[in-house]
ZAVO-701037 format. One record per residue: residue in three letters; chain; residue number from 1; x, y, z of N, C-alpha, C in turn. Coordinates in steps of 0.2 Angstrom, whole numbers, plus 5000, padded with zeros to 4 digits. Last residue first. Layout:
N
<pt res="Ala" chain="A" n="NUM" n_east="X" n_north="Y" n_up="Z" ca_east="X" ca_north="Y" ca_up="Z" c_east="X" c_north="Y" c_up="Z"/>
...
***
This chain:
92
<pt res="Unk" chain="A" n="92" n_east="5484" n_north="5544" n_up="5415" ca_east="5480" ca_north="5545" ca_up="5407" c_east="5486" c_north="5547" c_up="5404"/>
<pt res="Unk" chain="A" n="91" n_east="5483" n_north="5534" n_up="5428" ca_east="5485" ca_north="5538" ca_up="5426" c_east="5483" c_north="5537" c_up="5418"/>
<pt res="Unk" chain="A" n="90" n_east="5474" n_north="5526" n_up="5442" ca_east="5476" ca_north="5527" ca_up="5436" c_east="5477" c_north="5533" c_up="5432"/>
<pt res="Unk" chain="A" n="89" n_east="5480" n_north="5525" n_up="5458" ca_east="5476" ca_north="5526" ca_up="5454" c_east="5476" c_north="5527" c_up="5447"/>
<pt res="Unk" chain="A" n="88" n_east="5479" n_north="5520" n_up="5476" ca_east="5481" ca_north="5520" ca_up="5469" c_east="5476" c_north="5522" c_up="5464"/>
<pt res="Unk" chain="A" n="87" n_east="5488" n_north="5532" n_up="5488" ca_east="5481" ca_north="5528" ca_up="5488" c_east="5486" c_north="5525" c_up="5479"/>
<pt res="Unk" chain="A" n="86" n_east="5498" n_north="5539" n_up="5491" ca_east="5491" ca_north="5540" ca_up="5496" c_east="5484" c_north="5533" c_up="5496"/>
<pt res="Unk" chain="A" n="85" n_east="5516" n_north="5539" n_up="5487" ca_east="5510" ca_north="5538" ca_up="5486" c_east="5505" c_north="5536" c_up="5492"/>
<pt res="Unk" chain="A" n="84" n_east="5528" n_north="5537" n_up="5493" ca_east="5524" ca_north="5546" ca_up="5491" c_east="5517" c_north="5544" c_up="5487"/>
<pt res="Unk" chain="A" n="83" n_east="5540" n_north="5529" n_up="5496" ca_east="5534" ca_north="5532" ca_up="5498" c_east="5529" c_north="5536" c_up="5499"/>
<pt res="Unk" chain="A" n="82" n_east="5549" n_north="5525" n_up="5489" ca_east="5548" ca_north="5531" ca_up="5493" c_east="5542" c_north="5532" c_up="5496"/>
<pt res="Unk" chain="A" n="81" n_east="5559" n_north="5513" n_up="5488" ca_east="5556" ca_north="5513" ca_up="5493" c_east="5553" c_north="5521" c_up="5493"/>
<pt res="Unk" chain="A" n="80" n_east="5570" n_north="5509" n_up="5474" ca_east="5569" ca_north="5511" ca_up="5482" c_east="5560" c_north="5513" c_up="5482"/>
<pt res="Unk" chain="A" n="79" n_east="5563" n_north="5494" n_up="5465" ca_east="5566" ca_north="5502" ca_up="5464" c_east="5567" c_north="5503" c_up="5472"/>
<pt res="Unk" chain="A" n="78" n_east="5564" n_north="5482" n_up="5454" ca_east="5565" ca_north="5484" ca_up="5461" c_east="5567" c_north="5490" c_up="5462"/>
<pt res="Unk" chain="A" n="77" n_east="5554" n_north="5479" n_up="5439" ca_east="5560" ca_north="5482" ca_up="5439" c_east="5560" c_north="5486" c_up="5449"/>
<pt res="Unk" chain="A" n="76" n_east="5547" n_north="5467" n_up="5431" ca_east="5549" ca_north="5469" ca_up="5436" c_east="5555" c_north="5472" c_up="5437"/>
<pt res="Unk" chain="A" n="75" n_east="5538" n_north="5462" n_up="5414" ca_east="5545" ca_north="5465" ca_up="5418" c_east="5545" c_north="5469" c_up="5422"/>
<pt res="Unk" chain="A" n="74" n_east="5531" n_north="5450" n_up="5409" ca_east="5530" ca_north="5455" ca_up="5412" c_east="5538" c_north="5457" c_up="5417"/>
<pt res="Unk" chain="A" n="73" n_east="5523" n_north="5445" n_up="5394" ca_east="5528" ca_north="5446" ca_up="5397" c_east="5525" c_north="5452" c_up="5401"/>
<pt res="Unk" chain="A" n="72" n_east="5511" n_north="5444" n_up="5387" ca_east="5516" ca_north="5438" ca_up="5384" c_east="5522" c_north="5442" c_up="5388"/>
<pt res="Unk" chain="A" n="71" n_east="5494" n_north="5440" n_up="5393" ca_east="5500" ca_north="5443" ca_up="5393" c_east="5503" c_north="5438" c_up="5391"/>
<pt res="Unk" chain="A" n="70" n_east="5480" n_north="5444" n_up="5384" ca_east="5483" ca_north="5441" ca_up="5385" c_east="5491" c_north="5443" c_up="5384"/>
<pt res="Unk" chain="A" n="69" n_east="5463" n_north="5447" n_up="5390" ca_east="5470" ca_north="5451" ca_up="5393" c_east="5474" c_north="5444" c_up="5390"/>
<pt res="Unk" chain="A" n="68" n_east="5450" n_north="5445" n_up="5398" ca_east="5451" ca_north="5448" ca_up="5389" c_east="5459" c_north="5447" c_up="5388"/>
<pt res="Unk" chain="A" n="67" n_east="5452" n_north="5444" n_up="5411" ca_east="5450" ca_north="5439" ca_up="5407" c_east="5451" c_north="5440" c_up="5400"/>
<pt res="Unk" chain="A" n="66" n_east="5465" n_north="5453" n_up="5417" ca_east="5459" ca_north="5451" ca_up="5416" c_east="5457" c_north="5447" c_up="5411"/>
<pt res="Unk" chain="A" n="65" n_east="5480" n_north="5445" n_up="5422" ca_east="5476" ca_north="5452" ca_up="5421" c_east="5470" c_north="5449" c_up="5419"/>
<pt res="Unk" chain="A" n="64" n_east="5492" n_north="5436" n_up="5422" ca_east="5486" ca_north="5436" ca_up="5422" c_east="5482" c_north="5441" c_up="5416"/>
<pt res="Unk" chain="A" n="63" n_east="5504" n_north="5445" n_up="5427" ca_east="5505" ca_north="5439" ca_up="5421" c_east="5498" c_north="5437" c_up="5419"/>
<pt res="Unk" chain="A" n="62" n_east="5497" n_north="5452" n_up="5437" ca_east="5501" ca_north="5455" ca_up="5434" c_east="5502" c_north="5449" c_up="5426"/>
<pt res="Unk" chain="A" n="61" n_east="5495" n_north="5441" n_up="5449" ca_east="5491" ca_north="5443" ca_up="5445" c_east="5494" c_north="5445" c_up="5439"/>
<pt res="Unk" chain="A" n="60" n_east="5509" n_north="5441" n_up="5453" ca_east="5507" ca_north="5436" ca_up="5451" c_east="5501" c_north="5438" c_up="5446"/>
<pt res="Unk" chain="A" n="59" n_east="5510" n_north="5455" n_up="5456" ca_east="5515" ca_north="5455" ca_up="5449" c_east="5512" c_north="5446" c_up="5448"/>
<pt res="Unk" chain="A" n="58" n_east="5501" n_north="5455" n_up="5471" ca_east="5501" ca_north="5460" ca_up="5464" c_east="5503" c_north="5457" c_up="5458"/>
<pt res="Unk" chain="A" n="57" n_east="5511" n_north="5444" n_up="5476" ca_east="5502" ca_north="5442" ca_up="5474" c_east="5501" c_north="5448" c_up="5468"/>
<pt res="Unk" chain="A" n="56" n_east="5520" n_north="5455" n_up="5479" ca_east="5522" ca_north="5447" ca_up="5475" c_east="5514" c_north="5445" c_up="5472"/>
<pt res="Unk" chain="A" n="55" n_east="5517" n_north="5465" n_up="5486" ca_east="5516" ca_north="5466" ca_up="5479" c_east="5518" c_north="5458" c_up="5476"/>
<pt res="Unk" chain="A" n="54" n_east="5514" n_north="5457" n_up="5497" ca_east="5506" ca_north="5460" ca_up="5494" c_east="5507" c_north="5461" c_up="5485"/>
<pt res="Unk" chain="A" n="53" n_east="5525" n_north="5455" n_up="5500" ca_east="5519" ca_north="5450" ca_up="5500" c_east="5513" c_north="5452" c_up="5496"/>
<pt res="Unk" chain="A" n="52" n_east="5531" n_north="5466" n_up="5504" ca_east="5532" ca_north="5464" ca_up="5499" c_east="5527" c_north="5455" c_up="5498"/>
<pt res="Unk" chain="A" n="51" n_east="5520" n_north="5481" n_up="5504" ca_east="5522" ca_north="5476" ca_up="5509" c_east="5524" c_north="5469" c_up="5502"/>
<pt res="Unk" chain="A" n="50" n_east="5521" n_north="5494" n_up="5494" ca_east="5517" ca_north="5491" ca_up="5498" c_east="5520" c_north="5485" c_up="5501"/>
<pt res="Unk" chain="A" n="49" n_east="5520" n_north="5501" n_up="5477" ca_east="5521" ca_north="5501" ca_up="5483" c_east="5517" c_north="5498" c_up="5489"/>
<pt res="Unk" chain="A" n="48" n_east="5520" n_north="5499" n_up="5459" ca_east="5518" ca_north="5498" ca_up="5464" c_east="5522" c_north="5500" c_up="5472"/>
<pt res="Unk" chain="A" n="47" n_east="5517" n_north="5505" n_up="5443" ca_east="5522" ca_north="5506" ca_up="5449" c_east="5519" c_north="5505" c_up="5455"/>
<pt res="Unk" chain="A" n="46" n_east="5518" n_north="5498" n_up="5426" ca_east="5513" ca_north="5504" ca_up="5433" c_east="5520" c_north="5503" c_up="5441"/>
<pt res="Unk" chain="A" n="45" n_east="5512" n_north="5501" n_up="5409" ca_east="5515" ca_north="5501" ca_up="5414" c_east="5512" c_north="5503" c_up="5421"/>
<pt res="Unk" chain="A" n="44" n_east="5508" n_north="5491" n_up="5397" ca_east="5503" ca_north="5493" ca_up="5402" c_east="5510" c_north="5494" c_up="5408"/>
<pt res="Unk" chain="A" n="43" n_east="5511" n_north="5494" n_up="5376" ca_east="5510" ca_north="5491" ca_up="5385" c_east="5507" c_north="5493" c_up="5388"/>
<pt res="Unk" chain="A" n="42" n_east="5506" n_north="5502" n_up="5365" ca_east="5503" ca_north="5496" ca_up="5367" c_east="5504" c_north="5493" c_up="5374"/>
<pt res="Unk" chain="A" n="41" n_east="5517" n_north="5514" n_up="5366" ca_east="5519" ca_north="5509" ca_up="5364" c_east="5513" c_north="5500" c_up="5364"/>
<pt res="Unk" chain="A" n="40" n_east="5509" n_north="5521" n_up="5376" ca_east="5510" ca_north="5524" ca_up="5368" c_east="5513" c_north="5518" c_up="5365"/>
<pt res="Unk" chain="A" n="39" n_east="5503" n_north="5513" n_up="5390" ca_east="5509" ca_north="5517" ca_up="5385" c_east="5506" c_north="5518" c_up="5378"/>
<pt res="Unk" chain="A" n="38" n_east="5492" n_north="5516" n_up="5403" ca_east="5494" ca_north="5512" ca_up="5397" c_east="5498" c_north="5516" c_up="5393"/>
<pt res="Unk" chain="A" n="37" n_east="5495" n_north="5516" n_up="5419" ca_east="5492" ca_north="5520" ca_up="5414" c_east="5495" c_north="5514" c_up="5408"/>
<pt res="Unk" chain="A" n="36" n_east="5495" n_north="5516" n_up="5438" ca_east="5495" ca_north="5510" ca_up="5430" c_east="5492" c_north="5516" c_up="5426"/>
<pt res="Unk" chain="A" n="35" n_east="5501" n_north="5517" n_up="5455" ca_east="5498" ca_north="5521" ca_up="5449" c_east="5499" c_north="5513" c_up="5441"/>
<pt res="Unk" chain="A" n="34" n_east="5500" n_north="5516" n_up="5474" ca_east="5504" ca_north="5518" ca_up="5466" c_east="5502" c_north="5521" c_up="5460"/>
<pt res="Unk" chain="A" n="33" n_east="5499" n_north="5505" n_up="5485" ca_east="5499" ca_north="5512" ca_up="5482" c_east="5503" c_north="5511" c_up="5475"/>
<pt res="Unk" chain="A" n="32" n_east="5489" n_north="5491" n_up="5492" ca_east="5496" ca_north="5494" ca_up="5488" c_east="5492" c_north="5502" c_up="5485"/>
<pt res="Unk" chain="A" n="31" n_east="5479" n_north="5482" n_up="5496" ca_east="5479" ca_north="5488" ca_up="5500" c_east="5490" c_north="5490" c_up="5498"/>
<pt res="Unk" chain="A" n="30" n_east="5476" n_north="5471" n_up="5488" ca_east="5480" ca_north="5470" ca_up="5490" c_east="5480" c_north="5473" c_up="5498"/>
<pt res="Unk" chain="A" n="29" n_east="5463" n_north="5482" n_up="5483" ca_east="5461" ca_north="5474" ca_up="5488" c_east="5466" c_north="5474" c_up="5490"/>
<pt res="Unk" chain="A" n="28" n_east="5470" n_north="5490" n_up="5473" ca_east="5466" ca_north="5493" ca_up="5480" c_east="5465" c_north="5486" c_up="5483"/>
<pt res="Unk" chain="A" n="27" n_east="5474" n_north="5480" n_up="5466" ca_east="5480" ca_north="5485" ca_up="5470" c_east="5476" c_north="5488" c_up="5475"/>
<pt res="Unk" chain="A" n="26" n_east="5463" n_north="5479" n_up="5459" ca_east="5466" ca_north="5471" ca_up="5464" c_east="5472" c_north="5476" c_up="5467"/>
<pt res="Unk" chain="A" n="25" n_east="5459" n_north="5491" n_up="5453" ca_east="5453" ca_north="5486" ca_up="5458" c_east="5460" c_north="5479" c_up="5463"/>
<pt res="Unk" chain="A" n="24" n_east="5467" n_north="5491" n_up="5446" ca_east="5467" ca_north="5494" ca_up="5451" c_east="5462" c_north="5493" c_up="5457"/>
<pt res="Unk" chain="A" n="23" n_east="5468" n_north="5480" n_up="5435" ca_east="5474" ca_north="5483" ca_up="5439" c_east="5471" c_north="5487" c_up="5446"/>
<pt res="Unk" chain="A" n="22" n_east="5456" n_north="5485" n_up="5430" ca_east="5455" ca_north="5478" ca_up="5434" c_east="5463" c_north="5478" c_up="5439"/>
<pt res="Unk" chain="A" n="21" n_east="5460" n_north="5496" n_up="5425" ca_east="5454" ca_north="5496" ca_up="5430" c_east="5454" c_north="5490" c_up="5434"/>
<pt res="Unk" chain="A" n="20" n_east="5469" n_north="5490" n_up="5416" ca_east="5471" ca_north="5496" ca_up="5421" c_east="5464" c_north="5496" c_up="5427"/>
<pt res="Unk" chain="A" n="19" n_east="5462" n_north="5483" n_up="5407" ca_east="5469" ca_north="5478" ca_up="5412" c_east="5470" c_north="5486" c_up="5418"/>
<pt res="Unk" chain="A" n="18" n_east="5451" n_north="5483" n_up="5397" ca_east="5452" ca_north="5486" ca_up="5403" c_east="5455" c_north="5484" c_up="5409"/>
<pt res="Unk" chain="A" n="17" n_east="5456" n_north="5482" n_up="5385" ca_east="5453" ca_north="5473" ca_up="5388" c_east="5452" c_north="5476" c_up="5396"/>
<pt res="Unk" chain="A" n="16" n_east="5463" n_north="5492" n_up="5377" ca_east="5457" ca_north="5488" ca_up="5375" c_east="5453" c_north="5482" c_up="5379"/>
<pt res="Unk" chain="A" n="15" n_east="5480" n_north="5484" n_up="5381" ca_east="5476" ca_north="5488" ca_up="5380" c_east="5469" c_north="5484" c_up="5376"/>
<pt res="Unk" chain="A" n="14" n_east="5486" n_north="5469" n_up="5381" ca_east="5484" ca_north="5473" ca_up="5387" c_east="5480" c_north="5480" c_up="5388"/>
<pt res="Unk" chain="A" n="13" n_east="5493" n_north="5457" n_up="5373" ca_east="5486" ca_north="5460" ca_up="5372" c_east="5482" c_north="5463" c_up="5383"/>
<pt res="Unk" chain="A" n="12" n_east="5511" n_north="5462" n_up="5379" ca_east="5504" ca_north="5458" ca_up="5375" c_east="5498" c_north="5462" c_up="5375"/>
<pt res="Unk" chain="A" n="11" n_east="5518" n_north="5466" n_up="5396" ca_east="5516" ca_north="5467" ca_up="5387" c_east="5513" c_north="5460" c_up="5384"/>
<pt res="Unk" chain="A" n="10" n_east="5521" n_north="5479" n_up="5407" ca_east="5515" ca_north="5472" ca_up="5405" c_east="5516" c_north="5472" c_up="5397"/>
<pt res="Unk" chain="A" n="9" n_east="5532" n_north="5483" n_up="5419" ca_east="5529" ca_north="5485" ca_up="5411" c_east="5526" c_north="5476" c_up="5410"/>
<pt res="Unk" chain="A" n="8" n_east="5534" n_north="5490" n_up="5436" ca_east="5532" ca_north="5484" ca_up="5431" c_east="5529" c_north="5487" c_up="5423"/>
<pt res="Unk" chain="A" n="7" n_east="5545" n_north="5494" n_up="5450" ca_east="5540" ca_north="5496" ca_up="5441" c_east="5539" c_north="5492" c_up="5438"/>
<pt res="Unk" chain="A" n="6" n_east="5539" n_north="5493" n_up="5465" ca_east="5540" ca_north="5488" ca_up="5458" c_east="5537" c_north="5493" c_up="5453"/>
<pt res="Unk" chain="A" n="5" n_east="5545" n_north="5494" n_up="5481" ca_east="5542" ca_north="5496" ca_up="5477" c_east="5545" c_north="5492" c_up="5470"/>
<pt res="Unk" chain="A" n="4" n_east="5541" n_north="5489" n_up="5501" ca_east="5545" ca_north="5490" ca_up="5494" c_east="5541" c_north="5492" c_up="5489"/>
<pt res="Unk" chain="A" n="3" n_east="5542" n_north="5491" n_up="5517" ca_east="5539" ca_north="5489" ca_up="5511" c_east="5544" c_north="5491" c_up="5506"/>
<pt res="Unk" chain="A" n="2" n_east="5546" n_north="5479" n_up="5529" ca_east="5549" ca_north="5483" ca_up="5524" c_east="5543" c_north="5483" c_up="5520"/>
<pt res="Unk" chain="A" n="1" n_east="5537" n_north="5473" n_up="5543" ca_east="5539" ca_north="5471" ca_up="5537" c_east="5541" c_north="5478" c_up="5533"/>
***
């Protein structure tokens, strides 16, 4: 199977509710690379890679996110394929 890649931007209540740690706790389980940081603007952006089953389950959580967490939108944007990430992690 192809893998593929998702930049995703998360918006609502997603900072403050520790949506990036728990983002990467479920990208590591998945077994996706990539990265999440939280923006300047209140959102949660991140960039996924990995098999595309894996990232579907990823972006399903994605609308979810942690208990505290309430999402009012999430946008998926299909990018190529690079392949340059080793593991996932959180970005500052």
């Amino acid at each position: 199977m192809a893998e593929k890649r998702a930049h995703v931007i998360i918006s609502g209540r997603v900072q403050g509710v520790n949506y990036r740690s728990h983002t990467r706790q479920q990208a590591q389980m998945q077994g996706i690379r990539g990265w999440v940081r939280n923006r300047a603007d209140g959102r949660v952006e991140a960039v996924f890679e990995g098999g595309e089953d894996a990232l579907q389950r990823m972006i399903a959580w994605c609308h979810k996110g942690p208990p505290a967490a309430r999402v009012e939108s999430v946008d998926v944007h299909w990018e190529d394929f690079e392949g340059t990430f080793t593991g996932f992690h959180t970005r500052w």
